[in-house]
C-alpha positions as CSV (number, residue, x, y, z in Angstrom):
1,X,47.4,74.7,146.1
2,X,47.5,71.8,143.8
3,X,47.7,70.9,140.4
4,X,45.3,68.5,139.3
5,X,47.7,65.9,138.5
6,X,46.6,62.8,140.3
7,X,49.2,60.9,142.1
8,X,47.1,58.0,143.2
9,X,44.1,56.3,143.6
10,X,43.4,55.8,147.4
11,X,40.6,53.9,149.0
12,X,38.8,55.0,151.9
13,X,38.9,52.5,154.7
14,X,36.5,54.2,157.4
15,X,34.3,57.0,158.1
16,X,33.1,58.6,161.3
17,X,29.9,60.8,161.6
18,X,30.9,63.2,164.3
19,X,27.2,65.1,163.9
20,X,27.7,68.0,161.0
21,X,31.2,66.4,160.3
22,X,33.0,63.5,159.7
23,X,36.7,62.3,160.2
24,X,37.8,60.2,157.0
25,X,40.8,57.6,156.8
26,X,42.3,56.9,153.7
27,X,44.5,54.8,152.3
28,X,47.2,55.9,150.0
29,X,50.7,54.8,149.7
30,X,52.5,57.7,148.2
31,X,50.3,60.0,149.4
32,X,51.4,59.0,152.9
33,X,55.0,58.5,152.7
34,X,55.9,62.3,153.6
35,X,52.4,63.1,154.6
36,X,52.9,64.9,158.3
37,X,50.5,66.4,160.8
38,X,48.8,70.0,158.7
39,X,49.9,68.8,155.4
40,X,46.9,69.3,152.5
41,X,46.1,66.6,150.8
42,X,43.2,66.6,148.0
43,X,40.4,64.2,148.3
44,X,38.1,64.2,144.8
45,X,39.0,67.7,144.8
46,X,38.6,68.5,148.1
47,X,41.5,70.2,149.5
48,X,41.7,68.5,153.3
49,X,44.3,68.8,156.5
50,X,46.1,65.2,157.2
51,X,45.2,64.7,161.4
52,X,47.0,61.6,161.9
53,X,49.2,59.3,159.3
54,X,50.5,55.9,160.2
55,X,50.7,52.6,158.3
56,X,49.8,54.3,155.2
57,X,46.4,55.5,156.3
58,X,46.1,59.2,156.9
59,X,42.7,60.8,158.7
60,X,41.2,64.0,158.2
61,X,38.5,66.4,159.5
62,X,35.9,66.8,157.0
63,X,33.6,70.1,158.1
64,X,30.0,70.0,157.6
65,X,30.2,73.0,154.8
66,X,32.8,70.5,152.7
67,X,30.1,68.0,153.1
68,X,27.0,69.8,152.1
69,X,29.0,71.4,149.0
70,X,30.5,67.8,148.0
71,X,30.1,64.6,147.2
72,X,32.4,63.7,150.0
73,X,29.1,63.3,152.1
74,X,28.6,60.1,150.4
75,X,31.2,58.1,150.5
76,X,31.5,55.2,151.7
77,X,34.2,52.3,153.5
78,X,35.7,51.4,150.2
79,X,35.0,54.1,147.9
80,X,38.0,54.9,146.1
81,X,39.2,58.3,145.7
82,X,41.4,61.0,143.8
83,X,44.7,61.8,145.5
84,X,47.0,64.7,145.5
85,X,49.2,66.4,147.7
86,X,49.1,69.9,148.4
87,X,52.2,71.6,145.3
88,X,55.5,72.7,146.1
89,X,57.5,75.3,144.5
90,X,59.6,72.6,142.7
91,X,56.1,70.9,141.5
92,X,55.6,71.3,138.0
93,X,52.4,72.7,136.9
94,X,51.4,69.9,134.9
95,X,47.5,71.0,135.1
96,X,46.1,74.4,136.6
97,X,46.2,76.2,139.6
98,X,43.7,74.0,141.7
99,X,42.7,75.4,145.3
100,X,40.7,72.3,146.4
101,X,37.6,74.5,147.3
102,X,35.0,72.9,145.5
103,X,32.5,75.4,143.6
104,X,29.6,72.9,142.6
105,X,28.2,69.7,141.9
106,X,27.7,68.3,138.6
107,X,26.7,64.8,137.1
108,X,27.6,62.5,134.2
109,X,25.2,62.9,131.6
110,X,26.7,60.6,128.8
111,X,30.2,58.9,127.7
112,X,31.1,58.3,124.4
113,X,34.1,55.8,123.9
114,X,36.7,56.5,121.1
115,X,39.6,53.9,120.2
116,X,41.9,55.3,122.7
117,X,40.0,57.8,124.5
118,X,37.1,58.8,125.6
119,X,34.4,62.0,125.8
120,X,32.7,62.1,128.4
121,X,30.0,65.2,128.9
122,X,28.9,66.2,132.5
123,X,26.0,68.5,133.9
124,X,27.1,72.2,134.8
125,X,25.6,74.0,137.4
126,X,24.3,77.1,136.2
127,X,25.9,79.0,138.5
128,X,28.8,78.1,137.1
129,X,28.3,78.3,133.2
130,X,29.8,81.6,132.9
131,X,33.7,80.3,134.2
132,X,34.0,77.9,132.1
133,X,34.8,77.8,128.7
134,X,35.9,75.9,125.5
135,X,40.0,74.6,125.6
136,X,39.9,76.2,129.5
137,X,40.7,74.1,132.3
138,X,38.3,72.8,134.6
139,X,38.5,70.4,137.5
140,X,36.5,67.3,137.9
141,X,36.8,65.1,141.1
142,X,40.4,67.0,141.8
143,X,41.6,66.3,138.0
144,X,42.9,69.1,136.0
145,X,41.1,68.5,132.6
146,X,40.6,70.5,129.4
147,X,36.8,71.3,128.3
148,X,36.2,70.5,124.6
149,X,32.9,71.6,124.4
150,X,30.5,74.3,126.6
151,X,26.6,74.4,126.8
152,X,24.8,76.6,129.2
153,X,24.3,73.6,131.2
154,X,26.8,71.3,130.1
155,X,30.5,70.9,129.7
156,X,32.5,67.7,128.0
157,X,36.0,66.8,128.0
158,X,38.3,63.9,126.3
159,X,40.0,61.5,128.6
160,X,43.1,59.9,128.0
161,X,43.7,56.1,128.9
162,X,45.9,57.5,131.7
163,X,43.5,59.1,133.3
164,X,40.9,56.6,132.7
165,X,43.1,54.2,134.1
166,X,44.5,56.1,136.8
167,X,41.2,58.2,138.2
168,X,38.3,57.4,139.4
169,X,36.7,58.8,135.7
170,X,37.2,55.7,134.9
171,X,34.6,53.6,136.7
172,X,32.3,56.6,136.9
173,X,28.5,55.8,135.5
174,X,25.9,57.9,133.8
175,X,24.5,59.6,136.7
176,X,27.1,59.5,139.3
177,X,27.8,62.8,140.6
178,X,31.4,64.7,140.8
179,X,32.9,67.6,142.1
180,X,33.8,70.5,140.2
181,X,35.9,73.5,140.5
182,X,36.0,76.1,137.8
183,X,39.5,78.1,136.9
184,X,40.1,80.8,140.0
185,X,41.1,83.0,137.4
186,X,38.1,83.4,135.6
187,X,36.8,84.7,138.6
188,X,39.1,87.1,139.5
189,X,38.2,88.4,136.3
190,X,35.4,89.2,136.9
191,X,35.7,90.8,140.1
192,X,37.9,93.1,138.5
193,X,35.3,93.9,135.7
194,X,32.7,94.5,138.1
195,X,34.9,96.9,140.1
196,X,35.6,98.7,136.7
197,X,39.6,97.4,137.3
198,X,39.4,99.9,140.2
């Protein structure tokens, strides 16, 4: 489980096509520096199980399913990426309950600066449109973030100068793709709605 609070911006430094899969290494710092063998780390959202860690660099297994439901698929030497590692029962729950299993793939459609922040509106799978609603928490690329407004096939949400700063949000053009990962509770909800609350 995380929290969609980034911790770092890490850069991936190799990639390894292993036929449907791919073994990543990334670099991150503080991500590392208690990082061992199982831990979870998320990747853009991706929850992922550190392999090896040393100098700073950590690798992990990246499954063929993770890849077709992604964006991790294209990534590249480079590429930076959204950080997190896996929450603790100490960790304060400074965003939402994030699992790391991505549900879709959406795009930025438009980004509209403001003097100290900025909106920035995204495509919605329509899958999807039902879990998400206005002030609820989404997550985009692994960051927790509050939707300010909700279309059928559209979501938008404010973002601080931390997080444009401190994510890859900030760099992101009209057009580039994230993931996404609606609230777990919403669809719980509706399980239990279905079921009658049996």
């Amino acid at each position: 489980m995380f929290t969609g609070i980034i911790e770092e911006l890490g850069t991936v430094v190799g990639i390894d096509r292993l036929g449907d899969s791919a073994r990543l290494s990334i670099r991150g710092a503080t991500v590392t520096s208690d990082a061992a063998h199982g831990d979870s780390i998320s990747v853009n959202g991706v929850c992922l199980t550190v392999v090896d860690n040393a100098d700073g660099v950590f690798t992990a297994d990246v499954m063929g399913e993770s890849l077709d439901r992604s964006t991790l698929g294209g990534l590249t030497a480079g590429s930076a990426v959204n950080l997190e590692r896996a929450a603790t029962m100490a960790t304060r729950l400074g965003g939402h309950i994030v699992q790391g299993h991505v549900d879709g793939v959406g795009a930025v459609l438009s980004r509209e600066p403001g003097d100290q922040w900025e909106t920035v509106t995204f495509s919605l799978p329509p899958q999807l449109s039902r879990y998400v609603v206005e002030k609820g928490s989404i997550t985009v690329d692994g960051i927790s973030l509050t939707v300010t407004a909700v279309t059928d096939d559209t979501f938008s949400v404010g973002l601080i100068p931390t997080t444009l700063k401190l994510t890859t949000l900030g760099a992101k053009g009209v057009g580039e793709q994230v993931n996404l990962e609606v609230d777990i509770m919403a669809k719980y909800v509706e399980k239990l709605l279905a079921k009658g609350g049996k």
